[in-house]
C-alpha positions in Angstrom: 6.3 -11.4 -12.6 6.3 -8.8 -10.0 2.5 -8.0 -9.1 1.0 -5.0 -7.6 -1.1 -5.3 -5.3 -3.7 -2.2 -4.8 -5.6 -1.2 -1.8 -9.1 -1.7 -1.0 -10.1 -0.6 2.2 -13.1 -2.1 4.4 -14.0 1.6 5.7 -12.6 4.2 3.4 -11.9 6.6 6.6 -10.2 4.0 8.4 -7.3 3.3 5.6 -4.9 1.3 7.4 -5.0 -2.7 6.7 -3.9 -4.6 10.1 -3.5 -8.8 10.6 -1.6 -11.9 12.3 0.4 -13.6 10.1 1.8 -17.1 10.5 4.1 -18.6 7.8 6.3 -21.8 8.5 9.6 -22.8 7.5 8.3 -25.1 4.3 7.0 -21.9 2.9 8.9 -21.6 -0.6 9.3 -18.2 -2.0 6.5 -17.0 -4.0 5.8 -14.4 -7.0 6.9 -10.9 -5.4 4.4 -8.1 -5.0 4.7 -3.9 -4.4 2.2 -1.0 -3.0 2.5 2.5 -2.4 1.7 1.7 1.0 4.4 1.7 3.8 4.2 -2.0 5.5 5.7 -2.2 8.7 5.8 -6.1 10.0 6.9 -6.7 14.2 8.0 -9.9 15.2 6.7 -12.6 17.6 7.7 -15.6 17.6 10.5 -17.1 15.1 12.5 -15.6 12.5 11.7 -14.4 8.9 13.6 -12.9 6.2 12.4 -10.9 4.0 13.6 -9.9 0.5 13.2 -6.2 -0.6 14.3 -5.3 -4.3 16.4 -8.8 -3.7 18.1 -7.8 -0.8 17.6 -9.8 2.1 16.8 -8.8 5.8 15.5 -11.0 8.6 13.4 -9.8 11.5 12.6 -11.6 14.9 10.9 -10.7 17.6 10.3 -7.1 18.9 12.1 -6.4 15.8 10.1 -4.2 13.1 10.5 -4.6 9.2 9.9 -1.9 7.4 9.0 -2.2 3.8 9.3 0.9 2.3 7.1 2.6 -0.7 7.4 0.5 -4.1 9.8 -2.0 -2.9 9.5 -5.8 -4.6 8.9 -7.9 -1.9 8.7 -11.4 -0.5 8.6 -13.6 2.7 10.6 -16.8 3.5 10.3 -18.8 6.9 14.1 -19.2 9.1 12.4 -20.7 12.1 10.0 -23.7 12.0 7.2 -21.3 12.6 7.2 -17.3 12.1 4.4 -15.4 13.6 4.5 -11.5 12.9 1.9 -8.6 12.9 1.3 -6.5 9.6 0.4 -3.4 9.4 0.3 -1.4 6.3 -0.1 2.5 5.6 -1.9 3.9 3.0 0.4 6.3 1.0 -2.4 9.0 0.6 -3.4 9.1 4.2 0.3 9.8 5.0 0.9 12.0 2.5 -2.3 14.1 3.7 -1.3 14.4 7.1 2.2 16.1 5.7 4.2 12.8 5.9 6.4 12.2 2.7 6.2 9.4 1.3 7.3 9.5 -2.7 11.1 8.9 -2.3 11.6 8.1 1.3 13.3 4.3 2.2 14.2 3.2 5.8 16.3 0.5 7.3 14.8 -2.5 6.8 14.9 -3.6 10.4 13.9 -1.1 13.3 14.8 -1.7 17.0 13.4 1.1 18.8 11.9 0.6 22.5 9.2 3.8 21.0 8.5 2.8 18.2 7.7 -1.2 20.0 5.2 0.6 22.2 3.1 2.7 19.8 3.0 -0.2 17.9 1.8 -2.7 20.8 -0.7 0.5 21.5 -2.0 0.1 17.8 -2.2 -3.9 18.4 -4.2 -3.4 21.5 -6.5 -0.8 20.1 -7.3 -3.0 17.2 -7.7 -6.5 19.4 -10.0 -4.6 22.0 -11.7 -2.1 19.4 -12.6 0.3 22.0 -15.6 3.0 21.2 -13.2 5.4 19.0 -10.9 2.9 18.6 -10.2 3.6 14.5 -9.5 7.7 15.5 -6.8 6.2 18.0 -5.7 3.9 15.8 -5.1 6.7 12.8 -3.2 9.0 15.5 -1.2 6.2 16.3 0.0 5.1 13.2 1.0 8.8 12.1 2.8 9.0 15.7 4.5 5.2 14.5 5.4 7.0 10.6 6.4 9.9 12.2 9.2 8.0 14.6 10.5 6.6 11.4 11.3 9.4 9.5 12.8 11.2 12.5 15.3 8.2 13.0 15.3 5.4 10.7 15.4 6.6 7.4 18.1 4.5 5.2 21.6 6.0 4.3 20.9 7.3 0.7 24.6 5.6 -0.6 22.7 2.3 0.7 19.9 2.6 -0.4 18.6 -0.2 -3.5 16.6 0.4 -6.7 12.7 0.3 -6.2 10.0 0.3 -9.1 10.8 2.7 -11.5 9.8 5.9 -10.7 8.1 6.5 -14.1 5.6 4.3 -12.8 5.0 5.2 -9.4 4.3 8.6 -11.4 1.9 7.3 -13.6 0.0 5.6 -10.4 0.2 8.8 -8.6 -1.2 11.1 -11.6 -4.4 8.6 -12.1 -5.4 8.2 -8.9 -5.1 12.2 -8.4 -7.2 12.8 -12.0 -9.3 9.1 -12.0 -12.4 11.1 -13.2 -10.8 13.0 -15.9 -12.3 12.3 -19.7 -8.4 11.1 -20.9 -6.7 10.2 -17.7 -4.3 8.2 -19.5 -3.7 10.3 -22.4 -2.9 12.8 -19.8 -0.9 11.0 -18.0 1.3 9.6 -20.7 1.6 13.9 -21.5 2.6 14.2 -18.1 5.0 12.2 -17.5 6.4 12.4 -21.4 6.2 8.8 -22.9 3.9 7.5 -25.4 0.8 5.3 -24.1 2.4 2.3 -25.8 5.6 2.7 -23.5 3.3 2.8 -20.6 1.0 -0.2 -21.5 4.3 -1.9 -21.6 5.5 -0.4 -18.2 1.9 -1.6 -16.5 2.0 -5.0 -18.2 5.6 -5.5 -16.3 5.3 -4.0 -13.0 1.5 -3.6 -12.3 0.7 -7.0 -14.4 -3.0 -5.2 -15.7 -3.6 -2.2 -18.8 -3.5 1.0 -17.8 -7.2 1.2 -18.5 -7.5 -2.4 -15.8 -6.1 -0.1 -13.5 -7.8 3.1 -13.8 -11.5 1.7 -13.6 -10.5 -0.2 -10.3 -9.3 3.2 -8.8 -13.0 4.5 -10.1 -14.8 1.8 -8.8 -13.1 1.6 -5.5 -13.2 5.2 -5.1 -17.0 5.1 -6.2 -17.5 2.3 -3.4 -15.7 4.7 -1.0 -18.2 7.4 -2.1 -21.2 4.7 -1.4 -19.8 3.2 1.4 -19.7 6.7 3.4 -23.4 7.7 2.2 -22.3 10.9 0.4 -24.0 9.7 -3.1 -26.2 7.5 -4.6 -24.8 5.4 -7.5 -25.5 7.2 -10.3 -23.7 10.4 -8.6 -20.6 8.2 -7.5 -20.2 6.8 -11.3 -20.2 10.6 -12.4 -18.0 12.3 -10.0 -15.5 8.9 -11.0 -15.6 10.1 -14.4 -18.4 7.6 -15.9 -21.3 8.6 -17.1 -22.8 5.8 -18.6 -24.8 3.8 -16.0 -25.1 0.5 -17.0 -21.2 0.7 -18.3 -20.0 1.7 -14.5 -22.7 -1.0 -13.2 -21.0 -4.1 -15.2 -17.2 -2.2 -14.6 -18.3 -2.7 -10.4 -19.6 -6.0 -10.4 -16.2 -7.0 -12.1 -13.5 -4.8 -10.3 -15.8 -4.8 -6.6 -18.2 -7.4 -7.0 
């Protein structure tokens, strides 16, 4: 079952999720998973293939995969050991900064000398971490989105099916109105199906209820609010649309801990 995998973000003004990965040639094919976020993956050392809506691309090193907004994918192993830094976009900050994201696909592999060097810029930033390192970082990863859509954006007859866009609707509408008394009912009147349609649509491509999914985006928008000092915890549960204390208390220890 394809899983979705949302989000949650150490610092909530530094929304960018950045790590070394190491996977060997023994390492089977797993359950697939999807975000909004754009992952971008540069090669090391070996060479992996990746499957994106079950088409396969593999990427060495200095090569970039780019896994485009609500694309299934998965990781497989070529070499006897792949090493590969990830790096992975948040939609929303993108989309903020003017970048689209809703819609867009790229080639899955990128070989571009500037694109390779604003993202060994970002890997340095993030290994040394600087004073002011996160506000380079962010610049350089719209400077890194930017070179993509100016030159690597797929060829629309190419281009495969992703997860239907019914639900990246859905996804997009509760995050945008997650304190809203009948997010879901409005939702469902938004994007003109009945709520049973999309608790079947969530159970197949999100693999949680609609209702699962909406009080994660509260609570992890409510530890954003914490997090960043702007509230204490009785504002952050009302301004994420609970007002029930002791409710958004239990909801937090089970969706945040």
């Amino acid at each position: 079952m394809a899983q979705y995998e949302l989000h949650q973000f150490q610092d909530p003004a530094f929304p960018v999720i950045f790590h070394f990965d190491k996977i060997t040639k023994e390492h089977s094919w797993s359950g697939g998973h999807w975000h909004e976020g754009v992952e971008l993956l540069l090669g090391v050392e070996g060479e992996t293939q990746v499957l994106q809506d079950g088409a396969p691309c593999a990427f060495g090193k200095d090569e970039i995969a780019v896994i485009s907004s609500g694309k299934l994918h998965v990781f497989n192993g070529l070499s006897p050991c792949c090493l590969y830094y990830c790096l992975i976009l948040s939609r929303e900050f993108l989309e903020n900064h003017g970048l689209p994201v809703a819609g867009v696909e790229f080639a899955p592999v990128v070989q571009d000398a500037q694109a390779l060097k604003v993202f060994g810029e970002i890997i340095r930033e993030m290994t040394a971490q600087a004073p002011y390192y996160k506000s380079a970082v962010l610049g350089l990863t719209l400077q890194l989105y930017a070179l993509l859509l100016r030159g690597h954006q797929a060829d629309a007859r190419t281009s495969s099916p992703r997860q239907p866009q019914t639900v990246m609707a859905l996804i997009s509408y509760l995050r945008e109105h997650l304190a809203d008394d009948d997010a879901i009912g409005d939702a469902c009147r938004a994007v003109g199906i009945s709520r049973y349609t999309v608790c079947r649509l969530f159970k197949s491509y999100v693999n949680m209820s609609p209702v699962n999914f909406l009080n994660t985006l509260r609570c992890n928008e409510a530890r954003g609010l914490l997090l960043m000092g702007k509230c204490n915890v009785s504002e952050a549960a009302r301004r994420c649309g609970i007002e029930n204390l002791s409710y958004f208390s239990r909801l937090y220890k089970r969706h945040v801990g």
